[in-house]
C-alpha positions in Angstrom: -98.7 254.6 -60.6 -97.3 257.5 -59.0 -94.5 259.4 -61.4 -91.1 260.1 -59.9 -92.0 263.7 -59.8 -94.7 263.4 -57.8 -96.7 261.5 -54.3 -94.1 258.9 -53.2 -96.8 257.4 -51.2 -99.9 255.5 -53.2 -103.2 256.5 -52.7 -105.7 253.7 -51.2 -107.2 254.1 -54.4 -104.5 253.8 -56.5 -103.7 250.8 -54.6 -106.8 249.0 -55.3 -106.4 249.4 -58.9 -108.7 252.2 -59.7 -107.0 254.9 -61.3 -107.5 258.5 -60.2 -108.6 261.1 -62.6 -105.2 263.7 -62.7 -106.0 267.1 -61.8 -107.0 269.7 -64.7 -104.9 272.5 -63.5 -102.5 272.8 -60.3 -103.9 273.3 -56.8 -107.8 272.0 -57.9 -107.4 269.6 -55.1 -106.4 271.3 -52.9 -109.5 273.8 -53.7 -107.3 276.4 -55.9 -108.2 278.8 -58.5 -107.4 278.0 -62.4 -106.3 281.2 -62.4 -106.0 284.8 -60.4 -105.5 286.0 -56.9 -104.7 282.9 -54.7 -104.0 280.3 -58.1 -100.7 278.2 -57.6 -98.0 280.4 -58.6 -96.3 279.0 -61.6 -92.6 278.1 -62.0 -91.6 280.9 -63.8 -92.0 283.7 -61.1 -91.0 281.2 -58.3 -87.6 281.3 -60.0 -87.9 285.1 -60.9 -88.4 285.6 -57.1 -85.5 283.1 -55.4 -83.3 285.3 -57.8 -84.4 288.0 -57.0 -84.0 287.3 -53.2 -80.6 286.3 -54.2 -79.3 289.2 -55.5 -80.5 291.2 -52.9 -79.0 289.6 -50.3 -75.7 289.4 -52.2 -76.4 293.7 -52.2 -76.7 293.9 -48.9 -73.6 292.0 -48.0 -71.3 293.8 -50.4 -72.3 296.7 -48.5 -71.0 295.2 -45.3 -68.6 293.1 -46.4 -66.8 294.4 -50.0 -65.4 291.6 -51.8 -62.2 291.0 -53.0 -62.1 288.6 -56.1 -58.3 288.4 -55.5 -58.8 286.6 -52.1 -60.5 283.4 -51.7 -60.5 283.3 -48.0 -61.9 286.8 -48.2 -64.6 285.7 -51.1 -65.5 282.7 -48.7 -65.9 284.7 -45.9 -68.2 286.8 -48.0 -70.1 284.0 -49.5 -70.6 282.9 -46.1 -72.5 286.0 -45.1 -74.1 286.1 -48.2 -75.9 283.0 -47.6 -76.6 284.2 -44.3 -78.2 287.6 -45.5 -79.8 285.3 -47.8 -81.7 282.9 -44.8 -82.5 285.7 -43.1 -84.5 287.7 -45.8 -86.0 284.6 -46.7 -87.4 283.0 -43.0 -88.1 286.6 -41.5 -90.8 287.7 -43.9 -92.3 284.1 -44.8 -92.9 283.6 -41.1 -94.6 287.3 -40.6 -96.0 288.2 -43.8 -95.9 285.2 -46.0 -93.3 286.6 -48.8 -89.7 287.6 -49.2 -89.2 290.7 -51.2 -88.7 288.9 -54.6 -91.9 287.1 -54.2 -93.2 290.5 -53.7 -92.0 291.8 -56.7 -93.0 288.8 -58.3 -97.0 289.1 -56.5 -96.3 285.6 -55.1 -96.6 284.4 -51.3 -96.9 281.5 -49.2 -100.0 280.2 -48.1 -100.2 277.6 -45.3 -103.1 274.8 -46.3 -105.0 274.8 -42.9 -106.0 278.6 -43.6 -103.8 280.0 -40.8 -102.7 283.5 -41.7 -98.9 283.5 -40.4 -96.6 281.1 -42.1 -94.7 280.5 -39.1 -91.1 280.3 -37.4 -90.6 276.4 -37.9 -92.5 276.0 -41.5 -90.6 278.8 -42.9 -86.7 277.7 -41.6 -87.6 274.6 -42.7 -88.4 275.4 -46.4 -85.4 277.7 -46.5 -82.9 274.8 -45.8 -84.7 272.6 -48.0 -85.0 275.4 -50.6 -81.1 276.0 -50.0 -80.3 271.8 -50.9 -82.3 272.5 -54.5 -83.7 269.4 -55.0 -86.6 269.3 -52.5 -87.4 272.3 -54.3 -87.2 271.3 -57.6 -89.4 268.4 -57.4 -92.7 268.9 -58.1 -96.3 267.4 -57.9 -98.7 268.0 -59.9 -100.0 270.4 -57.7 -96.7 272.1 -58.7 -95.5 271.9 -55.0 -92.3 270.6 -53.9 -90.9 268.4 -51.4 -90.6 271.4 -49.2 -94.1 273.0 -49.6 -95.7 269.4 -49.1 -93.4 268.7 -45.7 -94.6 272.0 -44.2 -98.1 271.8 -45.5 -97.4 275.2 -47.5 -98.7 276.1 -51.1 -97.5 279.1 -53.0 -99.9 281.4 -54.7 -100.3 284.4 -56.4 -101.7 287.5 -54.8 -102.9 289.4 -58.0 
């Protein structure tokens, strides 16, 4: 039986009653390292990074835009383009280079399954909006990938 956390869909082997043997660490089914350069990035530095990426892109807009605690309309207006600056540091890179900047602090990227180099343009909006909603990203397999990496056919793994 699938848990909650992981596969929604059953296996046609786990449908015919045979159980399947759970994986020893995350990403050996897909053909992963235990460990090292290209191993599925752990929790831990995913988190480090989206923060990371978060601050930064709240930097950059309180460069542009200085915020006034006093004013709400002026802190939603801010907020507003921080979320913005946010998108836009996260979708650029991933679809280029396959890491923002805090998953390059963090020696993390994001590595598409079929062995294509680039990301892309659609994979990489699309696991930004489903990153921004929290839960597709919180979810995980057992292969430690979430909603969002397993929709776009992404993994994320360390680089050193």
């Amino acid at each position: 039986m699938a848990r909650w956390t992981g596969e929604w869909l059953t296996t046609p082997s786990s449908a015919a009653g045979t159980a399947q043997e759970p994986p020893r660490w995350p990403g050996e089914r897909l053909g992963l390292p235990e460990q090292g350069p290209r191993a599925v990035a752990g929790t831990g530095r995913r988190l480090l990074a989206l923060l990371g990426d978060l601050v930064l892109a709240s930097l950059l807009t309180a460069i542009v835009t200085l915020p006034d605690y006093t004013d709400v309309a002026a802190m939603q207006q801010h907020n507003l383009w921080s979320i913005a600056t946010w998108a836009a540091l996260t979708v650029l890179p991933v679809t280029f280079f396959g890491f923002t900047p805090g998953m390059a602090l963090t020696g993390i990227r994001v590595a598409r399954l079929d062995g294509t180099a680039m990301v892309g343009l659609w994979r990489a909006a699309l696991r930004c909006v489903l990153t921004f909603l929290i839960i597709p990203a919180a979810v995980r397999n057992a292969d430690n990938r979430g909603w969002h990496d397993r929709l776009t056919g992404t993994v994320v793994v360390t680089m050193r």
